[in-house]
Backbone bond lengths (Angstrom), bond angles and torsions (degrees), N, CA, C in turn:
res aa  C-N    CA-C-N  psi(-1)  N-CA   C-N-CA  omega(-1)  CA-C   N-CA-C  phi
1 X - - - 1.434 - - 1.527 108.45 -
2 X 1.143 129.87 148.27 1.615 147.75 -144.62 1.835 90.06 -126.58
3 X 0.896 125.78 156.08 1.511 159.52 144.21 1.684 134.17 -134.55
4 X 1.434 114.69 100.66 1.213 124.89 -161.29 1.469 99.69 -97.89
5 X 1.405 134.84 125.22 1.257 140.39 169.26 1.867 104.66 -121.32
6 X 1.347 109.87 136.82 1.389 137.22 157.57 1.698 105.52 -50.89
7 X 0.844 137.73 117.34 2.044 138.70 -167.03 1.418 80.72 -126.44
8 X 1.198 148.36 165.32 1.527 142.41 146.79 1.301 125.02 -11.14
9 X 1.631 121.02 -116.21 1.267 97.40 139.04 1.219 170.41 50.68
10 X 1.245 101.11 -113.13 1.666 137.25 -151.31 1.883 103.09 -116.61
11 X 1.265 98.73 -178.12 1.464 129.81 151.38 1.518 138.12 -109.45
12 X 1.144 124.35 126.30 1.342 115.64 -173.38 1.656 112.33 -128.88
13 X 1.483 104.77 121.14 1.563 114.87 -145.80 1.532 93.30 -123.49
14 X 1.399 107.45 109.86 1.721 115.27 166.42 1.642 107.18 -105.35
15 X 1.458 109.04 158.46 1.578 121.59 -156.72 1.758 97.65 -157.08
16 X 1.214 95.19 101.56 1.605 104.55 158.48 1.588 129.81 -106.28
17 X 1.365 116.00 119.25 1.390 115.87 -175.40 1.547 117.74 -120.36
18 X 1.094 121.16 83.07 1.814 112.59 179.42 1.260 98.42 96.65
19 X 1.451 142.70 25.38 1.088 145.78 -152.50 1.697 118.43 43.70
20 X 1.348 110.68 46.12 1.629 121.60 174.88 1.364 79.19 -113.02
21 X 1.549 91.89 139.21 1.899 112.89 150.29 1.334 134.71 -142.27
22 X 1.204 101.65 144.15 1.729 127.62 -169.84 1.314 107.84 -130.22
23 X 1.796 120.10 136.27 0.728 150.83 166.75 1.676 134.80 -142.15
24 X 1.583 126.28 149.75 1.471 127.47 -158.23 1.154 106.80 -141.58
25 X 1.496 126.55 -156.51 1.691 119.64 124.90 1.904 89.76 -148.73
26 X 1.046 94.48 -177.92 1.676 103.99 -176.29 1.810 104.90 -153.54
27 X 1.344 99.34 146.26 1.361 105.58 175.27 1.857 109.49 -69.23
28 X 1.020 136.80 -9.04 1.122 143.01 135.64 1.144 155.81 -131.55
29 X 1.822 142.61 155.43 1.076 122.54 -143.58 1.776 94.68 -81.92
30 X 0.984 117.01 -26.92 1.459 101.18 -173.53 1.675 113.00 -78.43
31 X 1.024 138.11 -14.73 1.564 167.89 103.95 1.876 80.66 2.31
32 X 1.458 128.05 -96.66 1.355 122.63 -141.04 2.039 89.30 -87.25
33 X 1.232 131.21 -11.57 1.328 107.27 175.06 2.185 121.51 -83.40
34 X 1.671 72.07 -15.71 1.763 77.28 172.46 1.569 106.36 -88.59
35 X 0.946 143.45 -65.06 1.268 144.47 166.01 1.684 99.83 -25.06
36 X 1.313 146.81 -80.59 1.472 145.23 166.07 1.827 114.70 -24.38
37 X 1.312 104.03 -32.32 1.185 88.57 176.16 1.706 114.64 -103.66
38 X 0.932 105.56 3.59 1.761 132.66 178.70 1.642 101.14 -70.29
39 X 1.739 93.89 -62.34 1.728 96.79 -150.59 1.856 83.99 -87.24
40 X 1.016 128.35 4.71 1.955 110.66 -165.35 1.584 85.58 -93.87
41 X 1.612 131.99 -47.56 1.003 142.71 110.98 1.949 108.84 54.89
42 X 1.524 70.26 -95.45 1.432 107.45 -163.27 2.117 89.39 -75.56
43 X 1.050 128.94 -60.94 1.420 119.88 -163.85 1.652 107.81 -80.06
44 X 1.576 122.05 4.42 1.566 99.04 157.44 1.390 94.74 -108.39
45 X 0.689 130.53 0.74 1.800 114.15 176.84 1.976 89.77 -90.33
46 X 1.263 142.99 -25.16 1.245 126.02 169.89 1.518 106.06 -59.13
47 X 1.728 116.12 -68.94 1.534 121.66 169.30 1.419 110.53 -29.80
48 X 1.088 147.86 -43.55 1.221 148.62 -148.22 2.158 85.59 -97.82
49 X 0.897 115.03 -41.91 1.708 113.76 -168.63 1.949 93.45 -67.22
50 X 1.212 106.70 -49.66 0.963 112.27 -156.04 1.809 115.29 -81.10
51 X 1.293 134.00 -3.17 1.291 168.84 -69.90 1.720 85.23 159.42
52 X 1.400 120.37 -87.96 1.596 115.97 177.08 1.104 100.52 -49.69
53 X 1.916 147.06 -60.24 1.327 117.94 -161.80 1.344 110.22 -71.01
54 X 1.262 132.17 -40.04 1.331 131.44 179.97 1.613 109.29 -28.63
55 X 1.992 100.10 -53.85 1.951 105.01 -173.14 1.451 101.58 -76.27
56 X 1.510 119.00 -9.43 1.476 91.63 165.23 1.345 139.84 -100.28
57 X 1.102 97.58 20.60 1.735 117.21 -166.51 1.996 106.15 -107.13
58 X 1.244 98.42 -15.23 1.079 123.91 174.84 1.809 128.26 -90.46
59 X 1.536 106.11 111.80 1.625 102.70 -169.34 1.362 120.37 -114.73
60 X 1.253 99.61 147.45 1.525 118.63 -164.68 2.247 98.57 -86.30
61 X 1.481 96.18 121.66 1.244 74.01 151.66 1.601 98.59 165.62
């Protein structure tokens, strides 16, 4: 989920995923909504890597 705030300026764009957080600002909002959907993106496909090694470290038996 994204949060877009007005800064002077700029934009300032926070991003929580799985309880991961990221934050920027950008001289525009379309500038900080592509970037938000870039990096949220980018941090469930890490959860998701990290999630498979976890089940593979793990034995059945």
């Amino acid at each position: 989920m994204a949060t877009f705030r007005k800064r002077g300026n700029g934009w300032r764009v926070e991003i929580c995923v799985d309880g991961e957080r990221d934050s920027t600002t950008f001289d525009s909002k379309a500038e900080a909504q592509a970037w938000a959907d870039k990096r949220s993106t980018e941090l469930r496909r890490a959860q998701r890597v990290q999630t498979t090694k976890e089940l593979g470290q793990k034995t059945l038996g």
